[in-house]
C-alpha positions in Angstrom: 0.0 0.0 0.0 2.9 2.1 0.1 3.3 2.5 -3.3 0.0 4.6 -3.4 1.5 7.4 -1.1 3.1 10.6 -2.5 7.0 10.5 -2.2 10.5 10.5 -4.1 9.9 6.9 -4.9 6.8 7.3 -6.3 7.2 10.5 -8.1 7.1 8.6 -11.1 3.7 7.1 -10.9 2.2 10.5 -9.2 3.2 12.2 -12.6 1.5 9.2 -15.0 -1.8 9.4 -12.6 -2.0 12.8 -12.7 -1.5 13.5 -16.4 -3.7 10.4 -17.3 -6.5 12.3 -15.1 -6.0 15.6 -16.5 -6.0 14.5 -20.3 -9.3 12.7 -19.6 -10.9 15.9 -17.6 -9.8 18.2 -20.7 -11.1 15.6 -23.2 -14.4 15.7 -21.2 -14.5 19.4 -21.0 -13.7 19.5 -24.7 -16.4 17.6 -25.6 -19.2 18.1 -23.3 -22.6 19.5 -26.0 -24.2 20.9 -22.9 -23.7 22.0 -19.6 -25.6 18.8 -17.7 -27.1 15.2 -18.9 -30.2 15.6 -17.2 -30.0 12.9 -15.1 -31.9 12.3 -12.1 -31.1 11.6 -8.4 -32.9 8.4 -9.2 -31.4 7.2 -12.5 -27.8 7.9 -11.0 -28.2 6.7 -7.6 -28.1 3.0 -8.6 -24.7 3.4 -10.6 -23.3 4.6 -7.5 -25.0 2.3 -5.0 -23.0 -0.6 -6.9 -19.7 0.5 -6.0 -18.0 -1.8 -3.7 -15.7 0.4 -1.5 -14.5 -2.5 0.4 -13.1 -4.0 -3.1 -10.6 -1.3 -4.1 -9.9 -1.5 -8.0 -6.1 -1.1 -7.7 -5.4 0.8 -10.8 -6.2 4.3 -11.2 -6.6 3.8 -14.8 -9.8 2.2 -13.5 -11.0 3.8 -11.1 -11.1 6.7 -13.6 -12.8 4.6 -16.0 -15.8 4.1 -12.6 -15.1 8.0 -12.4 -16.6 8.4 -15.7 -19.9 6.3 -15.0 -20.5 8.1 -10.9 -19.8 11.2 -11.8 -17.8 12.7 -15.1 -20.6 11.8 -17.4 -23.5 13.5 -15.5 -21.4 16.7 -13.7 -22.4 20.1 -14.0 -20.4 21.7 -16.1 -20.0 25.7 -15.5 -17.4 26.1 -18.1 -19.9 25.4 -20.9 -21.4 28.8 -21.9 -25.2 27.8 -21.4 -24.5 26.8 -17.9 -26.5 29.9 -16.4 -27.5 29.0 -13.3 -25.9 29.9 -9.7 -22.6 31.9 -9.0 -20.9 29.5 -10.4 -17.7 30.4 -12.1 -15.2 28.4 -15.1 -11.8 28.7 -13.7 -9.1 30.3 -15.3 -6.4 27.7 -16.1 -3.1 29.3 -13.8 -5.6 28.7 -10.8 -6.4 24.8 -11.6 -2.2 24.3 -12.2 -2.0 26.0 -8.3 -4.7 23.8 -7.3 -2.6 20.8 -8.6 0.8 22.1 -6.7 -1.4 22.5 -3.6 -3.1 19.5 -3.5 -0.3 17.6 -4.2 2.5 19.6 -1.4 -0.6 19.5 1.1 1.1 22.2 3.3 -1.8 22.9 6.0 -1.7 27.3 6.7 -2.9 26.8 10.2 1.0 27.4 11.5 4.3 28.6 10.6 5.9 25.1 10.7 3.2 23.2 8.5 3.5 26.2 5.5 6.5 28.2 5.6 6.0 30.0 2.2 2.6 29.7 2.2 2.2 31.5 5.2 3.9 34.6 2.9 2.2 34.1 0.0 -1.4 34.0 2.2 -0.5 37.3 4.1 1.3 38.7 0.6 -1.8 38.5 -0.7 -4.0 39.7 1.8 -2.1 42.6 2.0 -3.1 43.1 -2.0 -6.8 43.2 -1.7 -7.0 45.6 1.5 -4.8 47.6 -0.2 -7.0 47.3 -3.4 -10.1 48.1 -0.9 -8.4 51.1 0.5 -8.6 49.8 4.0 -5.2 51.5 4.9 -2.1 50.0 7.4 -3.3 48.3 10.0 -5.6 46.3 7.6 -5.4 42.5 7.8 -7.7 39.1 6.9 -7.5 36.0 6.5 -8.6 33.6 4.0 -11.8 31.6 4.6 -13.7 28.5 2.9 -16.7 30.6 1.6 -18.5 33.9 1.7 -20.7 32.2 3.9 -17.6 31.4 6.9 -16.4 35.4 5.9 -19.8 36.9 6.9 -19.8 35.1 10.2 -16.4 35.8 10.9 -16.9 39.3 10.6 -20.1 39.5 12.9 -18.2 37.8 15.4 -15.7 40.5 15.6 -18.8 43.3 15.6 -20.0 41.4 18.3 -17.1 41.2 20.5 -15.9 44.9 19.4 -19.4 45.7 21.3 -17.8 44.7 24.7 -21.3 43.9 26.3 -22.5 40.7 27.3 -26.4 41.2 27.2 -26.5 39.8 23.7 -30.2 40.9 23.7 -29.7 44.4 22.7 -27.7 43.9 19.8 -29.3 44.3 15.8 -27.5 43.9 12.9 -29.0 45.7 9.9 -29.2 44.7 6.4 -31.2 44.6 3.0 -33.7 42.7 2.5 -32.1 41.2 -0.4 -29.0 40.2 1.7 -27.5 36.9 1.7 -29.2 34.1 4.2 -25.7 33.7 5.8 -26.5 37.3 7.7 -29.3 35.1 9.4 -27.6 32.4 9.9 -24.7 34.0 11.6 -26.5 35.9 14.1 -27.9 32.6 15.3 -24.9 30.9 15.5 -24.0 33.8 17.2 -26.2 33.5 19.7 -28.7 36.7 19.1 -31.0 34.9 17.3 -32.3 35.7 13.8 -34.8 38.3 15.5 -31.8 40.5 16.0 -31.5 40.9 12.2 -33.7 44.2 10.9 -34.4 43.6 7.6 -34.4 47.1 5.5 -36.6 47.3 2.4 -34.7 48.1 -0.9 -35.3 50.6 -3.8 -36.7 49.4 -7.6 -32.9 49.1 -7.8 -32.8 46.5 -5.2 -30.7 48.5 -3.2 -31.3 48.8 0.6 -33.0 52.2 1.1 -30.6 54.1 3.2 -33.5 56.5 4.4 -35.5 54.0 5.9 -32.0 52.5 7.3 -31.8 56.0 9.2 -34.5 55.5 10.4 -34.3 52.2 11.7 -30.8 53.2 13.8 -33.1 56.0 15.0 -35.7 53.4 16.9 -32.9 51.0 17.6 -31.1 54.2 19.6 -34.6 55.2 21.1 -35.3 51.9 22.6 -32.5 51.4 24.4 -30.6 48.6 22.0 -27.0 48.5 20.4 -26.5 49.2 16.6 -24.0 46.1 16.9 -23.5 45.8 12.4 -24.6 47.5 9.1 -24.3 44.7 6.2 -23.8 46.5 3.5 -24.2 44.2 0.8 -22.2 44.7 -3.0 -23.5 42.3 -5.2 -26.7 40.8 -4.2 -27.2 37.0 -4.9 -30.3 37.6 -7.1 -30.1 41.0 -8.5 -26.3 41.6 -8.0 -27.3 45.0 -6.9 -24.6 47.4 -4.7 -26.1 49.0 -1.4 -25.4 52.9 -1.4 -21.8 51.7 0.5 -21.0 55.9 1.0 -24.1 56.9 2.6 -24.6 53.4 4.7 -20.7 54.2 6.0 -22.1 57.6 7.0 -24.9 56.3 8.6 -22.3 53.3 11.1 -20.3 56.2 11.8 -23.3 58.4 13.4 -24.4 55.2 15.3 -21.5 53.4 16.2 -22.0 50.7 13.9 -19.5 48.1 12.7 -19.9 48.3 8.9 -19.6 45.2 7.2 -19.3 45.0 3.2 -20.2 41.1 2.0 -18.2 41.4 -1.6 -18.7 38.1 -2.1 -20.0 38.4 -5.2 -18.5 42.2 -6.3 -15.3 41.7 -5.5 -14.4 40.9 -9.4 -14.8 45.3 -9.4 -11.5 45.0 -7.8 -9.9 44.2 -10.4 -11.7 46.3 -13.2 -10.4 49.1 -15.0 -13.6 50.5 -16.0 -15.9 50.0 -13.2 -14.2 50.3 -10.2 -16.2 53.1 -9.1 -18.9 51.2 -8.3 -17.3 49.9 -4.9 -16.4 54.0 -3.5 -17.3 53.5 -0.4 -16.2 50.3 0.5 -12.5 51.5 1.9 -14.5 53.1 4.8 -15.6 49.4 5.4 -14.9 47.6 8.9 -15.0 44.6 7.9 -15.4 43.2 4.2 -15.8 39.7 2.4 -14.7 38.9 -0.9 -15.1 35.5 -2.9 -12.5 34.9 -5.5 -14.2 31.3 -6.2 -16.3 33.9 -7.9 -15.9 36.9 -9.6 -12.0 36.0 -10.0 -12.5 32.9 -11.6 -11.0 30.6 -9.3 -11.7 26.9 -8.3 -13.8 26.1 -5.0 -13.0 27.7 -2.2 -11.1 31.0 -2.2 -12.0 33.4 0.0 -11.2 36.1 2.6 -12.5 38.3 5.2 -10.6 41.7 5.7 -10.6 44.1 8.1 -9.6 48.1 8.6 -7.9 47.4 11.9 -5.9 43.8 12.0 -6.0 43.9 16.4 -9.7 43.1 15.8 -8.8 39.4 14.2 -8.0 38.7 18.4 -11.1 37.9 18.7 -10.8 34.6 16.9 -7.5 33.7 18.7 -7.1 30.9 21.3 -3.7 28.9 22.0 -2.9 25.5 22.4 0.7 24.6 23.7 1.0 21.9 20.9 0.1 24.5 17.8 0.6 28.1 18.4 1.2 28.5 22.4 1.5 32.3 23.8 4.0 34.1 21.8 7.4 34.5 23.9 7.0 38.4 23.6 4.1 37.9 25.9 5.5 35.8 28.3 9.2 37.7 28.7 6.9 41.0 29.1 5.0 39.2 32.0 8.2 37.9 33.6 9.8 41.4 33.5 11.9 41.0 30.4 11.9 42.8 26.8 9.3 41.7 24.8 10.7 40.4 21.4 10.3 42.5 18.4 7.7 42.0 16.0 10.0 40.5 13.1 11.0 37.4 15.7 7.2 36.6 16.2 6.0 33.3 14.6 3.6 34.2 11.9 1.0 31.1 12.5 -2.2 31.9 10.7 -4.2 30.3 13.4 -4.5 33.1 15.7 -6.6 35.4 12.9 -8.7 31.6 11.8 -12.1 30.7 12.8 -10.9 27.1 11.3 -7.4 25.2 12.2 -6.9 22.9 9.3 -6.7 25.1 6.6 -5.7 24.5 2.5 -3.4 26.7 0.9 -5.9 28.4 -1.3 -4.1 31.1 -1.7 -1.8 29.6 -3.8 -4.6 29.8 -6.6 -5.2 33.3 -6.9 -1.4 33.7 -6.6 -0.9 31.6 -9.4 -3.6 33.4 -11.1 -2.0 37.2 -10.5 1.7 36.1 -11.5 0.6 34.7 -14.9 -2.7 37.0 -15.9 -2.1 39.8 -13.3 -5.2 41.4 -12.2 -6.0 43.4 -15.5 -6.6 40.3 -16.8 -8.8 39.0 -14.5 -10.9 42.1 -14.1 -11.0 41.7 -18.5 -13.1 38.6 -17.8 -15.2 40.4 -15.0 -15.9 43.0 -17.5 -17.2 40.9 -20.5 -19.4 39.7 -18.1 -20.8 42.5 -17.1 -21.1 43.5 -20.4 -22.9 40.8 -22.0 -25.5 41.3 -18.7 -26.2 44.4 -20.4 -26.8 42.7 -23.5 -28.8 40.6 -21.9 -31.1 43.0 -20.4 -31.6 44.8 -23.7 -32.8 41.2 -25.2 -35.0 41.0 -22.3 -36.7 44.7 -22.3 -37.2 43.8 -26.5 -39.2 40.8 -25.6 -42.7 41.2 -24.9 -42.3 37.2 -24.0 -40.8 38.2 -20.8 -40.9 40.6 -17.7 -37.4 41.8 -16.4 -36.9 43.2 -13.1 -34.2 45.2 -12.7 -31.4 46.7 -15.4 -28.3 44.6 -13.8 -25.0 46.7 -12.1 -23.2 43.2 -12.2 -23.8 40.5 -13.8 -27.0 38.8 -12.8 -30.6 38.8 -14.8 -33.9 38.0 -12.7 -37.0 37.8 -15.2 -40.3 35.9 -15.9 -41.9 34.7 -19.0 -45.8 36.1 -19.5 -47.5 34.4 -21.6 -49.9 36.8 -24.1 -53.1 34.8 -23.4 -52.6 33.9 -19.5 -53.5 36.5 -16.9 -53.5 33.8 -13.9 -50.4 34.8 -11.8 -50.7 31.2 -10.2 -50.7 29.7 -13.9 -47.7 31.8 -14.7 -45.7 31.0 -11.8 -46.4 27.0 -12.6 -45.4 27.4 -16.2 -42.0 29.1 -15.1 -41.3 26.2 -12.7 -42.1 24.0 -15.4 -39.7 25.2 -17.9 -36.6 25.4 -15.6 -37.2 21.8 -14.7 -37.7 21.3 -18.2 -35.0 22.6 -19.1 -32.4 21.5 -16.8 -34.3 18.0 -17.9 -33.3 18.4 -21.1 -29.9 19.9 -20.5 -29.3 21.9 -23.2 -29.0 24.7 -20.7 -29.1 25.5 -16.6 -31.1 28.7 -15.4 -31.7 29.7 -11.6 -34.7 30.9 -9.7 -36.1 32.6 -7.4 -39.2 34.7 -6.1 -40.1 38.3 -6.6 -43.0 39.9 -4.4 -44.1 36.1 -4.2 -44.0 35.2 -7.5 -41.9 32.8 -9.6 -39.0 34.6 -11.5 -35.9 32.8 -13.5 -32.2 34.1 -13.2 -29.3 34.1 -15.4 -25.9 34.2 -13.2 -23.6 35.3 -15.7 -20.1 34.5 -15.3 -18.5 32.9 -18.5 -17.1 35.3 -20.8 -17.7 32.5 -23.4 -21.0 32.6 -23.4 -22.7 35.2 -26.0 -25.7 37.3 -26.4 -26.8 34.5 -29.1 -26.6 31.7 -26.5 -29.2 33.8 -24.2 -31.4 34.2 -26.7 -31.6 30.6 -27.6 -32.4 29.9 -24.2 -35.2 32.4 -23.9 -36.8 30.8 -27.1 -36.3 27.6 -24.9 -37.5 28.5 -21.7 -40.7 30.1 -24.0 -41.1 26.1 -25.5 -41.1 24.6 -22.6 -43.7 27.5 -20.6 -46.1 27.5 -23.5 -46.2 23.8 -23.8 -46.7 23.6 -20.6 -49.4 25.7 -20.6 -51.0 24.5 -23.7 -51.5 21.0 -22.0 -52.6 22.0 -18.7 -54.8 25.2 -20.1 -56.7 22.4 -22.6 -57.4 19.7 -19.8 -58.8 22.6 -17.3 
């Protein structure tokens, strides 16, 4: 069994594995005619039921040929340009070979000793998106698996920066069109998901700074603490950026830790022509970005980032095995001179709400040493571009109803049929031609609700896909909606 593990004797048959996996993942993504099979849970189930994992195959070869029948045939496949679906992104090429380094060295960032390097290259590039924020010198982060661990992270630190311990009088504000993680956090956090006040949005869906006034106004008046302000850039559905100066304004006045989840508009960083659409953000506390995103870069790569780098204490604790109390502390507390700040240990641990950690850094470094960031904020562009397109196709059709004219890259919009004035009828025959769709796999669309109602989404993040790609899948989605209703409308 020793001949399966990873070292200079084996360095041989690591290199035929690898490349035998990697040719058969590029013929597959080379010849892929649509983004999914449209296979279902219970046509696949059995395939992978069969498998024996207590009878190991013993050849890689085959268990890539198995690979092909559990889970190559049938994947999702976001680099295909009708795949339109979630926030999904193809990955830029530079990222996948860091992946492969990674992956294969294994170095772990929790500590100094496990990553050396990558302990450098992680704080290196840090350092390059709070300086691309604005946050100033004492900024710092860390990376994080997900938008999702970055948001709570961040309310954990507006918590403790509170310094009470009546959790009960603590709110955290945000849009109503904010990401389910701001709930989700202040219940892990023990405030409960009462203590999030929702403000309404604009026809924009942009949280309506105004009412948020307002709201900071009773929350003052009755006694509670304005703990956070999530401002949000780049709503999941709409992609829409809060008014970032006027909600900074606003956390100043009150006391209010802002928070900016950039999850989704982080790819602005990057842009040369739209850049502007993040002022605002440098006066950020706290801010979350998601380069598994809008950078193009494999699952997971993210960070949280912060103005003032003390705050990340709040996420320390020390074990004497892994990152034990630095020796500055304990010569200051036995009288001597505390060591400087160069002959600290740099273990990544002390700013982590995880230990175990991947060096996912290495991807986006990868990414900025062979593309740089002009070229990744190119892509991030087209994007946003071809949205635009998108929304012009959309406003043309008198097939469809499009909400909102996109700041990022996201379309939310609803086929009306000409003869059906049920709104019940028209939500069903939406539903139907997702499924349908997705059935089919010719192409992958989202949804989601609007005032109640049944809406469809593009996500648009491949720069390969065209304006003539979204109009074949609105003639699609149309197919499937008015056969739908054409069969259900006759047997009522």
């Amino acid at each position: 069994m020793r001949s399966h593990l990873l070292n200079d004797t084996t360095a041989e048959s690591y290199r035929r594995s690898v490349t035998e996996g990697v040719e058969r993942v590029a013929r597959k993504l080379a010849s892929t005619r649509g983004p999914f099979t449209g296979v279902t849970p219970a046509g696949l189930a059995p395939v992978v039921d069969a498998v024996d994992l207590d009878r190991p195959l013993g050849d890689a070869s085959a268990a890539l040929d198995e690979l092909e029948d559990v889970y190559l045939r049938d994947a999702v496949y976001f680099h295909h340009p009708r795949y339109l679906a979630h926030l999904n992104c193809p990955v830029v090429i530079p990222a996948v070979l860091g992946e492969a380094v990674l992956s294969a060295v294994n170095s772990s960032l929790d500590t100094w000793d496990q990553s050396a390097g990558g302990t450098l290259i992680e704080r290196k590039l840090i350092d390059w998106t709070t300086d691309r924020i604005g946050l100033g010198p004492l900024a710092d982060g860390v990376f994080t698996s997900g938008g999702t661990q970055s948001n709570l992270q961040a309310l954990l630190l507006a918590r403790e920066e509170t310094g009470t311990a009546d959790l009960s009088k603590l709110r955290i504000f945000s849009s109503e069109c904010s990401h389910f993680s701001v709930q989700k956090s202040a219940q892990l956090l023990g405030l409960g998901r009462d203590a999030v006040v929702s403000v309404p949005v604009d026809r924009n869906k942009r949280m309506q700074s105004v009412v948020l006034a307002a709201e900071l106004e009773a929350c003052r008046a009755e006694g509670l603490i304005p703990m956070a302000i999530v401002a949000t850039a780049g709503t999941t559905d709409f992609g829409s950026i809060d008014p970032l100066p006027e909600i900074a304004a606003l956390a100043a006045e009150y006391g209010a830790w802002m928070h900016v989840d950039a999850a989704y508009g982080c790819g602005l960083l990057a842009s040369r022509t739209r850049r502007h659409l993040l002022d605002g953000i440098e006066r950020a506390d706290s801010v979350t970005v998601d380069f598994h995103k809008s950078f193009f870069q494999p699952v997971s790569s993210s960070a949280v980032l912060v103005r003032d780098g003390a705050t990340l204490r709040h996420a320390t604790y020390h074990a004497d095995y892994l990152n034990p109390l630095p020796q500055a502390l304990g010569s200051a507390r036995a009288g001597g001179t505390p060591s400087t700040l160069a002959e600290q240990i740099p273990n990544q641990v002390d700013k982590s709400l995880q230990t175990t950690r991947r060096f996912d850094a290495l991807k986006l470094w990868m990414t900025l040493r062979v593309m740089g960031a002009d070229g990744i904020g190119e892509l991030f562009d087209e994007v946003c571009d071809l949205a635009r397109e998108g929304f012009g196709l959309l406003a043309a059709d008198p097939r469809y109803d499009v909400v909102v004219e996109p700041q990022l890259s996201t379309l939310v919009y609803r086929y009306i049929p000409e003869a059906v004035t049920s709104p019940t009828e028209i939500d069903r025959a939406n539903l139907h031609a997702r499924k349908a769709l997705f059935a089919s796999g010719e192409a992958v669309v989202a949804g989601t609700k609007v005032d109640g109602r049944q809406y469809l989404k593009f996500t648009l993040l491949n720069p390969e896909t065209t304006a003539a790609d979204i109009a074949a899948v609105l003639d699609l989605i149309a197919g499937h909606a008015e056969q739908y209703l054409g069969e259900n409308l006759v047997h009522a």
